[in-house]
Structure formats: structure tokens, C-alpha cells
C-alpha positions as CSV (number, residue, x, y, z in Angstrom):
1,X,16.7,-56.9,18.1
2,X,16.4,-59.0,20.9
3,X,12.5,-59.0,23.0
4,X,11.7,-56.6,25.7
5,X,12.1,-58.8,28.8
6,X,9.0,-57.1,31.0
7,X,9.9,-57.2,34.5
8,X,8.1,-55.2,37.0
9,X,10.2,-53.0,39.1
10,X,9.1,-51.4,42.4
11,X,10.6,-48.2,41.2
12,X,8.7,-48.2,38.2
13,X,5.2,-48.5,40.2
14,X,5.8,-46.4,42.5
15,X,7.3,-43.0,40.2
16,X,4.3,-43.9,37.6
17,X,1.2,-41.4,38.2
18,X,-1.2,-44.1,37.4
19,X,-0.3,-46.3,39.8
20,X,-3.6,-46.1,41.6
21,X,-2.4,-43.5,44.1
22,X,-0.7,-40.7,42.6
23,X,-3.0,-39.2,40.6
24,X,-5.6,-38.9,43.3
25,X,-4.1,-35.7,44.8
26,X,-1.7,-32.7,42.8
27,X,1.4,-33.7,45.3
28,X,4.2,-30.7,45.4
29,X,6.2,-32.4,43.2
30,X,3.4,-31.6,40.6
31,X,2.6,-28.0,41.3
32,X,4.1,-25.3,39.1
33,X,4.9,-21.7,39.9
34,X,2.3,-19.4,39.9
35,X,3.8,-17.4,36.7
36,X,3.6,-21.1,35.0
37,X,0.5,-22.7,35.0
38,X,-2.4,-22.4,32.8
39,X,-4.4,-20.0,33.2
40,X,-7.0,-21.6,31.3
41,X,-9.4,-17.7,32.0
42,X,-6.5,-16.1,29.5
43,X,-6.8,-18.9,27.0
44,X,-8.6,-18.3,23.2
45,X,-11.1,-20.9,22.7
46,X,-12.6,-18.8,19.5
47,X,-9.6,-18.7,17.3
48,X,-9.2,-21.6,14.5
49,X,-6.0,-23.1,13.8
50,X,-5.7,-23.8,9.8
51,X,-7.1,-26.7,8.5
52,X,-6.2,-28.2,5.0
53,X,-7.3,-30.4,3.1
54,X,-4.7,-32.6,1.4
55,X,-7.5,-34.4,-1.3
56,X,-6.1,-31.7,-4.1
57,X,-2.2,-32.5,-3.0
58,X,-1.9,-35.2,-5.8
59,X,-4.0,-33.4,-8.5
60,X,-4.8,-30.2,-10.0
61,X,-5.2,-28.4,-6.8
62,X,-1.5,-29.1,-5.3
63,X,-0.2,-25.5,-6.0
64,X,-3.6,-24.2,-4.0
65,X,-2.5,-26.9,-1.5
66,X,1.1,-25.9,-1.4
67,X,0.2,-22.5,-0.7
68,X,-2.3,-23.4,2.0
69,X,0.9,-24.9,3.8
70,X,2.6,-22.1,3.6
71,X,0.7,-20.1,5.0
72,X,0.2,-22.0,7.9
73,X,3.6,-22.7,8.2
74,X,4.5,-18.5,8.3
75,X,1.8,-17.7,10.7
76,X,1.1,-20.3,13.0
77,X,3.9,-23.4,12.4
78,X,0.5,-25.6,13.4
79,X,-2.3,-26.8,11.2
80,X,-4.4,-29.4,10.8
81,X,-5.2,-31.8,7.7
82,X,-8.0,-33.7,7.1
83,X,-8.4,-36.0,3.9
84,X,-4.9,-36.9,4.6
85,X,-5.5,-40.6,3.5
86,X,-4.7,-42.7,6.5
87,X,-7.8,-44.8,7.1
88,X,-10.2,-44.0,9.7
89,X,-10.0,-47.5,11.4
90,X,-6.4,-47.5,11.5
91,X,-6.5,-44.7,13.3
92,X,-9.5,-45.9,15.9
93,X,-7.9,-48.8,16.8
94,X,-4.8,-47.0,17.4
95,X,-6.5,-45.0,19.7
96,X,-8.5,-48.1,21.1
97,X,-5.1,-50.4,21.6
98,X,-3.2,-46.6,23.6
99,X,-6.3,-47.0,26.0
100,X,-6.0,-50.5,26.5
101,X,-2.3,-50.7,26.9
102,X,-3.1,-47.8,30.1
103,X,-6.4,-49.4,31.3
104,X,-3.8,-52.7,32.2
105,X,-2.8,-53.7,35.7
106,X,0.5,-51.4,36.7
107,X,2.4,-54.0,37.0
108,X,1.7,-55.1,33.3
109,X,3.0,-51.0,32.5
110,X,5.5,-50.3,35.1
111,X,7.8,-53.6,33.7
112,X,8.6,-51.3,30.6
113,X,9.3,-48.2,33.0
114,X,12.9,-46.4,32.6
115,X,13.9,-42.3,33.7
116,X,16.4,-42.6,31.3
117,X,15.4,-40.5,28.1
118,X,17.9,-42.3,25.8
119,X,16.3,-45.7,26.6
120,X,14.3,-45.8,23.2
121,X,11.7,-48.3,24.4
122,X,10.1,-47.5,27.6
123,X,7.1,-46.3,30.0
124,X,7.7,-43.2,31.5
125,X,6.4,-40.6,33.5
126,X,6.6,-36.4,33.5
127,X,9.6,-35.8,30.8
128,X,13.1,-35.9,32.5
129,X,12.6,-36.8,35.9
130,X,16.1,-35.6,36.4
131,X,16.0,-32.1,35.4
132,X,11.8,-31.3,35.4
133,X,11.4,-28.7,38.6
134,X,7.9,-29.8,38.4
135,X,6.4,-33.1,37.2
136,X,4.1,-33.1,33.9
137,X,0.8,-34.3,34.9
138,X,1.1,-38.0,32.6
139,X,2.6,-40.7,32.0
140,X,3.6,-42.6,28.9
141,X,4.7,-44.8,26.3
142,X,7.3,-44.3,23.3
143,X,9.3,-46.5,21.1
144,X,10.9,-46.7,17.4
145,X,8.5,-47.2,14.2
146,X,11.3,-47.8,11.7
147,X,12.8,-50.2,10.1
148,X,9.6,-52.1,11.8
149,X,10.9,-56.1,11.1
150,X,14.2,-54.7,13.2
151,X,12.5,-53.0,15.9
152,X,8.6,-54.4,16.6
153,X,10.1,-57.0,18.9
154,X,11.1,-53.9,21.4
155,X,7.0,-53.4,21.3
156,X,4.8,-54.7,24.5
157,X,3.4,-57.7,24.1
158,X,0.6,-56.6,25.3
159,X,-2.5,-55.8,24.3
160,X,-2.1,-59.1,22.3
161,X,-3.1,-56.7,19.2
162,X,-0.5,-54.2,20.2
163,X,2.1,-55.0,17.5
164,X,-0.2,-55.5,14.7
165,X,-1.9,-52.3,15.0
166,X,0.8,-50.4,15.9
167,X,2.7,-51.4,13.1
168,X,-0.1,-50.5,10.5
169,X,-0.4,-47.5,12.3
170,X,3.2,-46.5,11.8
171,X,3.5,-47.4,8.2
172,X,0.5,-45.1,7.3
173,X,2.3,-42.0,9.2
174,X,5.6,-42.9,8.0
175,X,3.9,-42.3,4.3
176,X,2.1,-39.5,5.6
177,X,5.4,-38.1,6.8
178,X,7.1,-38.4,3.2
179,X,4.5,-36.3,1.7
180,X,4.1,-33.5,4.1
181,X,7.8,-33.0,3.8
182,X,7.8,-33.1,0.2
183,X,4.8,-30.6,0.5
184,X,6.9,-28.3,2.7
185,X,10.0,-28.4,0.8
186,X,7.7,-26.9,-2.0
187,X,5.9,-24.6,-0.2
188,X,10.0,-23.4,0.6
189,X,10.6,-22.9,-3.1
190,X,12.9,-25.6,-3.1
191,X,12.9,-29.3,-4.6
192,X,10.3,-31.5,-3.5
193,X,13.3,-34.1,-2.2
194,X,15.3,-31.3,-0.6
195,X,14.4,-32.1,3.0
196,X,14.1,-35.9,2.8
197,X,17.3,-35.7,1.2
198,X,19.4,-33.5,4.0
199,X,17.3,-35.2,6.6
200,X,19.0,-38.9,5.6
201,X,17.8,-42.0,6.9
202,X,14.8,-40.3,9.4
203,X,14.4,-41.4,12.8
204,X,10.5,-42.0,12.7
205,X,8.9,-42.3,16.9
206,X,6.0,-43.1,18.6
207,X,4.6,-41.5,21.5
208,X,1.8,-42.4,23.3
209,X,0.8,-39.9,26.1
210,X,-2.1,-40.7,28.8
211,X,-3.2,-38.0,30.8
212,X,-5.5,-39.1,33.9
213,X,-8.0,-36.8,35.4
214,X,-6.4,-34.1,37.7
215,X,-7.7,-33.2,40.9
216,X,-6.9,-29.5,40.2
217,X,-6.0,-28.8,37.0
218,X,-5.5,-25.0,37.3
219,X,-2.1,-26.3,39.3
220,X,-0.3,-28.4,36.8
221,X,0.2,-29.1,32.7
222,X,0.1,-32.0,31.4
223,X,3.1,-31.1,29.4
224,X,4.9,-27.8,29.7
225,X,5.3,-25.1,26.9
226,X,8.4,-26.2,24.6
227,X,8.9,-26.5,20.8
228,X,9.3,-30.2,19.5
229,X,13.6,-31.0,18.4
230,X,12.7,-32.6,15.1
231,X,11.5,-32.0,11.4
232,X,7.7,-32.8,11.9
233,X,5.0,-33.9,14.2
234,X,2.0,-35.5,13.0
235,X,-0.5,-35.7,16.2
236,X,-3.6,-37.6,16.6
237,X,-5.2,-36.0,19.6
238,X,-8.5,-38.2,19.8
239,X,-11.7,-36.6,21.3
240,X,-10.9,-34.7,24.5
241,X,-9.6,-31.1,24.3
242,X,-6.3,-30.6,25.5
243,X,-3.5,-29.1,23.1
244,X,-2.6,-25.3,22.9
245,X,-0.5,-23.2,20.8
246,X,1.5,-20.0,22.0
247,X,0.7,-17.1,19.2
248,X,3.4,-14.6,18.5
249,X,1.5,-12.2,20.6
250,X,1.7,-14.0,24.0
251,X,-1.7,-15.9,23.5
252,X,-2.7,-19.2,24.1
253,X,-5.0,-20.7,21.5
254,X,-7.1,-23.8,22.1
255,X,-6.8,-26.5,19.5
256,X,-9.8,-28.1,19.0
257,X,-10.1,-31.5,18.2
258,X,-11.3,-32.6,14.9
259,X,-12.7,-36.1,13.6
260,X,-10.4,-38.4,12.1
261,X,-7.8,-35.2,11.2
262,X,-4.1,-34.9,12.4
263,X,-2.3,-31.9,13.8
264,X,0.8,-30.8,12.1
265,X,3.2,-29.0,13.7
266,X,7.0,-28.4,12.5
267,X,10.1,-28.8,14.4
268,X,12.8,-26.5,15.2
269,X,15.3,-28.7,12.4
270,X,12.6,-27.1,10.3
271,X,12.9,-23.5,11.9
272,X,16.6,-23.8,11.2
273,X,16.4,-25.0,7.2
274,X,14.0,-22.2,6.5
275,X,16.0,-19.9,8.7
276,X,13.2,-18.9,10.7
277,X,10.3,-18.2,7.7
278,X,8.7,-21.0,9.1
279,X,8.3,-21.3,13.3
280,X,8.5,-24.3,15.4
281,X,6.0,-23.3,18.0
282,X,6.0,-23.8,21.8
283,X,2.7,-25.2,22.7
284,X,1.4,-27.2,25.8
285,X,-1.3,-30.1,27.0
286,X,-3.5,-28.9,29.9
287,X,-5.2,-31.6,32.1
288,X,-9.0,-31.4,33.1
289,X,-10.6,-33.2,36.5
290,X,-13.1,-35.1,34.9
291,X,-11.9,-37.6,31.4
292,X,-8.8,-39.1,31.0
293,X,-6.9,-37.8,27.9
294,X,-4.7,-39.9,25.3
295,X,-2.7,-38.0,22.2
296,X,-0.6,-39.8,20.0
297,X,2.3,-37.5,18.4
298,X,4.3,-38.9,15.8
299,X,7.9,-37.1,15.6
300,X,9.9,-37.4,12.1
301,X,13.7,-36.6,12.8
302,X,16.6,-36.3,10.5
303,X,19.4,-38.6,11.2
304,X,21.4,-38.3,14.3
305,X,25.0,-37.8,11.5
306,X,22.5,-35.3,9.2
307,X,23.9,-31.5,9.0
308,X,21.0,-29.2,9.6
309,X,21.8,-25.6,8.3
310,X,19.7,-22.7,6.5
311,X,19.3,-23.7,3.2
312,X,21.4,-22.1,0.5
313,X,18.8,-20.7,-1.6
314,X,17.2,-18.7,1.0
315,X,20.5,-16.8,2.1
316,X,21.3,-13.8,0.8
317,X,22.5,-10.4,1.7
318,X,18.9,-9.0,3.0
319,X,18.9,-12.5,4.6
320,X,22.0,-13.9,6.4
321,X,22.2,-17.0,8.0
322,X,20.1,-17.1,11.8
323,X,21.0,-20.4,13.3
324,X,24.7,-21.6,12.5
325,X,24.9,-25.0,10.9
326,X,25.3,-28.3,13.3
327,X,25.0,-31.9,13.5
328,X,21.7,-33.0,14.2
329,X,23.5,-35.3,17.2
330,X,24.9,-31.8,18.8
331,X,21.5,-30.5,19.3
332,X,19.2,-33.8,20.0
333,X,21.9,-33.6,23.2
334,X,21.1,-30.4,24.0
335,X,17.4,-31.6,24.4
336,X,17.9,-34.8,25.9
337,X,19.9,-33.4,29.0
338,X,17.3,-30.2,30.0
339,X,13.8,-30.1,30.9
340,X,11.3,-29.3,28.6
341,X,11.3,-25.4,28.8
342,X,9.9,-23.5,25.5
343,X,12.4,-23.0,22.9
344,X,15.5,-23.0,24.8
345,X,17.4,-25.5,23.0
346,X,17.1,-23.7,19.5
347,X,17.9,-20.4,20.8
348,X,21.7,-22.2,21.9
349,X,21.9,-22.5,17.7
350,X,21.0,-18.9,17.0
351,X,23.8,-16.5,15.2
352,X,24.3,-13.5,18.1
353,X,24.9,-11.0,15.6
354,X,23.8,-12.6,11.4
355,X,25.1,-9.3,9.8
356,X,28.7,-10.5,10.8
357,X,27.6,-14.1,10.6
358,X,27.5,-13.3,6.3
């Protein structure tokens, strides 16, 4: 693959909230209907989301583990995982490198700026500037981890050290990735390869969100509620509070960072294979008017030709089929051409009536 060429665009400056002048006021474009916005009085700050420790996953303790997981997965579709094995300075200067790539000059940014959501290397801003009724508070970067000698050339060249750490960064998650999916296929009842093996050849990408301080943050999101189109997301949320998960019941929940762990949350491919035991979950990313915020989500997606359908041993007559079975393509276009707007795009793969679905 061919290098980026970076060439600043006036466009580009001038749709990118960190430009210098955007972010200084919430602008209409940003504001979200009443019924919409966060309503951070009516959010649970108290409730923990699970965490697990992965040290026993290779040992003894993986059957303790695997039920952990599965839990989590049935309640909540979120947890966290701490002793997960990625090193604790690969992930720091991850974090370090996503704060120097936003701290540069916009022009250095706004070069790499695209609207267009298929463009797979590219600095953004809100989600689909097309189709989003009102803006996300933050802006962004995102490009392909794998295979990494084809694709790191599509990477900014700068921070100088962009590449390099990026790069380690993505081989730990993409190892990471393996094993939580071999976890999950377990905690399904089903092989250990069952998911790697319908997924195919995985799409493995990188998102880097910033999230400035926001004048008034009771008027905006930094990303609106939705569920994430893929298998798995593996989220490194850094220091600063921000994330929150929609419980079955209505409720917002808080998600609290913790040191040097990952968030795991699973996709709605996953929803679909487990026909609906496990939950992709709508959750969100509120701003707040004082620190700048940076996450750094991870999304593992079958291939674009896999066929996602509930899995075969989980079907039966006191359990028919949910979601019909589809090309992963058919609904990774469904996602790509909407706004982000909860869990809109699996419900267009849900079986109206199951009993005559059998």
C-alpha cells in the first residue's frame, strides 16, 4: 500500500472541532434534543461493571474464568479484564503517542481528514457527518491494524514514534482478541475455534477518539447511544471517566476507569451467533468542561464475505432462530449508511415472528 500523501484541506480545518475555534462554544449543530442528552443526575455512578481476571485463563482456573465471562456476557455484554497480559508500557505510550498525535498543529491533523466512512485511513469528526442530526462532541483518528507490513504505511507519519508504537500496540490486542474469542466460544458451549473459524480472515481496527473539554456538557455526547457492528471491542479508556452502559432496565451505569485494564464489550455479530444469550449493549461517551478525554477502542470484525447466523447447537425447538442469517457485508452496510442510533441496525436482522421462522 502506497503512503498517505498528508495534504491539508481547508475543509478539513474548518469541520474538525479542534480546530481552535469550535470547541469553544456548543454551536446548534452540537446540541441534541432534550429527550437525548445525558442526563448525567439519572446516571448510576455506584454500580460495578464485572471485572475478570484473565491470570487463571491458561491454567487450572480457566473453567472459573470461562464462567466469569459468561456471566458477564448474559447480564451486562460489558466487563472488564485486568491481568490480561498486554504490557503496561505498551499500553502508556499508546495513550501518550493518541495525545500527541491531537496536541499537533491542525494542519498536521486536518491533512488526514475525510467524511467519508468507508475511507479506512482518516481523521474525522462526529460519526457520519451526513446522516448525524446532531454532531458527537470529538473528533478522531482510525485506521487498519492487520496484515501490519501491508497497511502501516496508511499510518501518520507523525508523531515520528507513531508507527512503531502503534504497531506493537496492535499486535498485543490482536493476540488479546484471539483469546477472548476463544474464551467466549467456550463460555457458548461450543469449540474454542468456533468463532475465529465462522468469523474468517478478521478485520482488526483502530480508533482513536479525542474528546476536548465541552463548554456545556449537559447539551451534547461525545458519542451517542448505539451498539458496536462487530464481534468484540477491546477499549482502553485511559484515566478520565467517560463511558456508560444502558442496563436492561433503562439505566445508565458509569464505567469507571481502571489502571492498566481493558473494557470488553461484544458486538451485535456476537448477539446474532448466540441468538441473543449474550447482548451487544448500547452505551455512550459523555463530555465534561474541564479535561480533555482520549479512549482507544479496538473493534475485531468477521470478514466482510463471513455468514453470520445463530449457531447450530443452540437452536432448537424451545429456541428458534432470532436473527436470520446474512453476510457480514449486508449488515456492515446497513451501519455505514445511518447515524449512530442505538441498536437500529441489528433489529433490521431480527426474525418478526421465530415460531414460523423454525
Amino acid at each position: 500500500m502506497e503512503n498517505l500523501q498528508c495534504t491539508p484541506e481547508l475543509s478539513g480545518i474548518e469541520n474538525l472541532l479542534t480546530n481552535g475555534v469550535n470547541h469553544l462554544e456548543v454551536q446548534d449543530k452540537y446540541i441534541l434534543p432534550l429527550h437525548e442528552r445525558p442526563h448525567m443526575s439519572q446516571v448510576y455512578f455506584s454500580e460495578e461493571i464485572t471485572v475478570v481476571d484473565l491470570k487463571g485463563l491458561d491454567g487450572l482456573d480457566r473453567s472459573t474464568v470461562i464462567q466469569q465471562i459468561r456471566s458477564a456476557c448474559e447480564q451486562d455484554g460489558f466487563f472488564q479484564i485486568v491481568n490480561h497480559g498486554v504490557p503496561e508500557t505498551v499500553m502508556k505510550n499508546m495513550i501518550a503517542v493518541a495525545k500527541e498525535f491531537f496536541d499537533m498543529p491542525v494542519e498536521d491533523r486536518a491533512c488526514y481528514y475525510s467524511d467519508d466512512p468507508k475511507q479506512r485511513t482518516r481523521v474525522g469528526t462526529s460519526f457520519n457527518t451526513s446522516k448525524d442530526k446532531a454532531f458527537n462532541w470529538r473528533d478522531y483518528l482510525t485506521h487498519p491494524c492487520q496484515p501490519l507490513e501491508e497497511i502501516i504505511s496508511s499510518w501518520p507519519e507523525k508523531p515520528a514514534a507513531y508507527r512503531e508504537i502503534a504497531g506493537k500496540y496492535t499486535a498485543e490486542l490482536k493476540a488479546l482478541c484471539l483469546k477472548l474469542l476463544a474464551a467466549i466460544s467456550e463460555a457458548l458451549g461450543l469449540d474454542s475455534d468456533y468463532l475465529t473459524n465462522i468469523f474468517g480472515e478478521c478485520s482488526q481496527v483502530l480508533l482513536i477518539n479525542y474528546y476536548p473539554p465541552c463548554p456545556n456538557p449537559d447539551l451534547t455526547l461525545g458519542v451517542t447511544g448505539h451498539s458496536d457492528p462487530g464481534g468484540i471491542t477491546v477499549l482502553m479508556q485511559g484515566d478520565v471517566s467517560g463511558l456508560q452502559v444502558l442496563k436492561e432496565d433503562g439505566k445508565w451505569v458509569a464505567v469507571e476507569p481502571i489502571p492498566n485494564a481493558f473494557v470488553v464489550n461484544l458486538g451485535d455479530q456476537l448477539e446474532v451467533v448466540s441468538n441473543g444469550r449474550f447482548r451487544s449493549v448500547e452505551h455512550r461517551a459523555v463530555t465534561n468542561s474541564s479535561t480533555a478525554r482520549i479512549s482507544i477502542p479496538t473493534f475485531y470484525h468477521p470478514s466482510m464475505d463471513s455468514f453470520i447466523t445463530p449457531a447450530a447447537s443452540i437452536i432448537d425447538d424451545k429456541h428458534p432462530a432470532l436473527y436470520r442469517g446474512y453476510k457480514h457485508e449486508e449488515f456492515f452496510k446497513f451501519f455505514l449508511n445511518q447515524a449512530l442510533q442505538g441498536k437500529t441496525v441489528l433489529d433490521q436482522f431480527k426474525i418478526k415472528n421465530p415460531e414460523k421462522g423454525r
